[in-house]
C-alpha positions in Angstrom: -21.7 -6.1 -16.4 -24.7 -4.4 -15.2 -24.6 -4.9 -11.4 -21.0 -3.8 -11.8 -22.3 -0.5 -13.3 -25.4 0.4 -11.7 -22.9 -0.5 -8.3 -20.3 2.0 -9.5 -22.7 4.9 -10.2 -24.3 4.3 -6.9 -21.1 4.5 -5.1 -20.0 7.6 -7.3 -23.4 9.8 -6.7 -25.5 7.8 -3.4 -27.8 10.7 -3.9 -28.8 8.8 -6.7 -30.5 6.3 -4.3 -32.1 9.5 -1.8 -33.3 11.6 -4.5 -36.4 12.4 -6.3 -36.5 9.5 -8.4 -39.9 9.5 -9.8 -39.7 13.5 -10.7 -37.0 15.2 -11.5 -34.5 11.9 -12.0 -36.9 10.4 -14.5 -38.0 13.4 -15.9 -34.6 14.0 -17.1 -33.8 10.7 -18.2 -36.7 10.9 -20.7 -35.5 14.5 -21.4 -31.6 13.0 -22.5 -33.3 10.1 -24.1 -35.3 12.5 -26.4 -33.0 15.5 -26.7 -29.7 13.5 -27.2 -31.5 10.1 -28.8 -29.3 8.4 -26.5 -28.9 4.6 -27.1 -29.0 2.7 -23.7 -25.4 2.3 -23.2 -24.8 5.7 -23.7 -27.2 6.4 -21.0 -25.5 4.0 -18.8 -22.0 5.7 -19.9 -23.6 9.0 -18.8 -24.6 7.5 -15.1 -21.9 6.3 -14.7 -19.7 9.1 -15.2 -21.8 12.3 -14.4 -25.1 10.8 -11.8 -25.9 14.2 -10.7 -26.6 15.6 -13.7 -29.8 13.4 -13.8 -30.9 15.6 -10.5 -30.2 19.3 -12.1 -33.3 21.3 -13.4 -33.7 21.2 -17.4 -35.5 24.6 -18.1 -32.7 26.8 -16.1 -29.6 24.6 -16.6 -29.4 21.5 -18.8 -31.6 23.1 -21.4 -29.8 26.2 -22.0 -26.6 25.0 -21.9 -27.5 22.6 -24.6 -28.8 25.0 -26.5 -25.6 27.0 -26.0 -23.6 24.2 -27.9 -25.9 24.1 -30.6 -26.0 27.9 -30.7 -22.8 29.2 -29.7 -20.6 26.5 -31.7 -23.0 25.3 -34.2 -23.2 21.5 -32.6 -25.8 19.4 -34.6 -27.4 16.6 -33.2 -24.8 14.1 -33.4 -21.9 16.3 -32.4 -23.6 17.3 -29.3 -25.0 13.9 -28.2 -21.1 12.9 -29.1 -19.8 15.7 -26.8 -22.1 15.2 -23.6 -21.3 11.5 -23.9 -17.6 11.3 -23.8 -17.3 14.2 -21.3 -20.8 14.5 -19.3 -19.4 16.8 -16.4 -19.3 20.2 -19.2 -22.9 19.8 -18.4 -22.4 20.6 -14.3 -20.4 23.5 -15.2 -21.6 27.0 -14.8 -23.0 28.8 -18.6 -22.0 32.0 -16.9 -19.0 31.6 -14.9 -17.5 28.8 -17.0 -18.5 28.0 -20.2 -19.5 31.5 -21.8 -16.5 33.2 -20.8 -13.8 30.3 -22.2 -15.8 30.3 -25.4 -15.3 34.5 -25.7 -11.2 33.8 -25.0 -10.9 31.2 -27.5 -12.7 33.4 -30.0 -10.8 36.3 -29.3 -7.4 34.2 -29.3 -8.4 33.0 -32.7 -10.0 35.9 -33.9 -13.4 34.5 -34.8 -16.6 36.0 -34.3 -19.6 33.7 -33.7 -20.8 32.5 -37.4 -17.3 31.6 -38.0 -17.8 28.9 -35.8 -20.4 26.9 -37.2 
Protein backbone atom coordinates (compact mmCIF):
# COMPACT_ATOMS: atom_id res chain seq x y z
CA UNK A 1 0.00 0.00 0.00
CA UNK A 2 1.09 3.45 -0.46
CA UNK A 3 0.51 5.16 2.97
CA UNK A 4 2.22 2.03 4.25
CA UNK A 5 5.34 2.92 2.18
CA UNK A 6 5.61 6.48 2.00
CA UNK A 7 5.10 5.86 6.17
CA UNK A 8 8.05 3.46 6.23
CA UNK A 9 10.52 5.65 4.37
CA UNK A 10 9.57 8.54 6.45
CA UNK A 11 10.27 6.66 9.63
CA UNK A 12 13.57 5.10 8.00
CA UNK A 13 15.09 8.66 6.77
CA UNK A 14 12.75 11.80 8.76
CA UNK A 15 15.16 13.95 7.08
CA UNK A 16 13.25 13.18 4.23
CA UNK A 17 10.39 15.44 5.66
CA UNK A 18 13.24 18.48 6.92
CA UNK A 19 15.10 18.62 3.88
CA UNK A 20 15.43 20.56 0.75
CA UNK A 21 12.65 19.11 -0.96
CA UNK A 22 12.11 21.44 -3.84
CA UNK A 23 16.08 21.43 -4.72
CA UNK A 24 18.28 19.04 -4.22
CA UNK A 25 15.44 16.11 -3.35
CA UNK A 26 13.62 16.75 -6.55
CA UNK A 27 16.35 17.52 -8.47
CA UNK A 28 17.57 14.02 -7.95
CA UNK A 29 14.48 12.35 -8.34
CA UNK A 30 14.30 13.61 -11.93
CA UNK A 31 18.04 12.87 -12.22
CA UNK A 32 17.30 8.74 -11.16
CA UNK A 33 14.16 8.94 -13.21
CA UNK A 34 16.21 9.94 -16.36
CA UNK A 35 19.60 8.33 -15.70
CA UNK A 36 18.21 4.97 -14.43
CA UNK A 37 14.59 5.13 -16.47
CA UNK A 38 13.15 4.08 -13.36
CA UNK A 39 9.51 2.88 -13.45
CA UNK A 40 7.60 4.24 -10.38
CA UNK A 41 7.74 1.29 -8.23
CA UNK A 42 11.21 1.07 -8.57
CA UNK A 43 11.47 4.58 -7.43
CA UNK A 44 9.33 3.80 -4.47
CA UNK A 45 11.64 0.48 -3.95
CA UNK A 46 14.62 2.96 -3.90
CA UNK A 47 12.90 5.32 -1.07
CA UNK A 48 12.12 3.03 0.71
CA UNK A 49 15.27 1.33 1.16
CA UNK A 50 18.01 4.10 0.63
CA UNK A 51 15.91 7.90 1.37
CA UNK A 52 19.08 9.65 1.84
CA UNK A 53 20.41 9.03 -1.22
CA UNK A 54 17.77 11.39 -2.76
CA UNK A 55 19.62 14.29 -0.54
CA UNK A 56 23.45 13.54 -1.83
CA UNK A 57 24.93 15.85 -4.55
CA UNK A 58 24.82 14.25 -8.25
CA UNK A 59 27.91 16.06 -9.87
CA UNK A 60 30.48 14.91 -6.98
CA UNK A 61 28.86 11.68 -5.78
CA UNK A 62 25.95 9.94 -7.45
CA UNK A 63 27.13 10.85 -10.89
CA UNK A 64 30.59 9.57 -10.71
CA UNK A 65 29.93 6.67 -9.00
CA UNK A 66 27.41 5.69 -11.70
CA UNK A 67 29.63 6.29 -14.15
CA UNK A 68 32.15 4.09 -12.30
CA UNK A 69 29.72 1.08 -12.81
CA UNK A 70 29.38 1.71 -16.29
CA UNK A 71 33.03 2.34 -16.67
CA UNK A 72 34.86 0.31 -14.37
CA UNK A 73 32.65 -3.06 -14.88
CA UNK A 74 31.11 -2.36 -18.14
CA UNK A 75 27.26 -2.00 -16.54
CA UNK A 76 24.87 -1.07 -19.48
CA UNK A 77 21.73 0.57 -18.78
CA UNK A 78 19.71 -2.22 -17.61
CA UNK A 79 22.39 -3.85 -15.49
CA UNK A 80 23.03 -0.72 -13.66
CA UNK A 81 19.36 0.44 -13.17
CA UNK A 82 19.13 -3.53 -11.98
CA UNK A 83 22.05 -3.11 -9.50
CA UNK A 84 21.03 0.31 -7.79
CA UNK A 85 17.56 -1.08 -7.43
CA UNK A 86 18.04 -4.26 -5.57
CA UNK A 87 20.82 -2.84 -3.45
CA UNK A 88 20.48 1.16 -3.34
CA UNK A 89 22.91 1.73 -0.29
CA UNK A 90 26.32 0.91 -2.88
CA UNK A 91 25.37 4.26 -3.83
CA UNK A 92 26.07 5.98 -0.07
CA UNK A 93 29.29 4.18 -0.12
CA UNK A 94 32.60 6.02 -0.55
CA UNK A 95 34.14 5.70 -4.61
CA UNK A 96 37.49 6.19 -2.91
CA UNK A 97 37.52 4.45 0.34
CA UNK A 98 35.11 1.73 -0.65
CA UNK A 99 34.20 0.91 -3.85
CA UNK A 100 37.55 1.61 -5.99
CA UNK A 101 39.68 -0.22 -3.80
CA UNK A 102 37.34 -3.72 -3.52
CA UNK A 103 37.06 -3.53 -7.28
CA UNK A 104 41.24 -3.40 -7.60
CA UNK A 105 41.27 -6.70 -4.95
CA UNK A 106 38.81 -8.61 -6.89
CA UNK A 107 40.77 -7.90 -10.01
CA UNK A 108 43.93 -8.72 -8.66
CA UNK A 109 42.45 -12.00 -6.97
CA UNK A 110 41.17 -12.96 -10.33
CA UNK A 111 43.75 -11.70 -12.29
CA UNK A 112 41.81 -9.42 -14.70
CA UNK A 113 42.69 -6.19 -15.87
CA UNK A 114 39.98 -3.69 -16.57
CA UNK A 115 38.61 -4.56 -20.33
CA UNK A 116 38.39 -8.09 -19.16
CA UNK A 117 35.62 -7.02 -17.28
CA UNK A 118 33.23 -5.72 -19.61
Amino acid sequence: APAAEARASWLRAPALLAGDFEGRFMENVVRFRLRLRLSNPELRLLLRRCPNLFYLGWAKNLGPKLRFFEEELGLGPAELRGMVVKFPPVLAYSLEGNLAPKLRYFRDLYGLDAGRLR
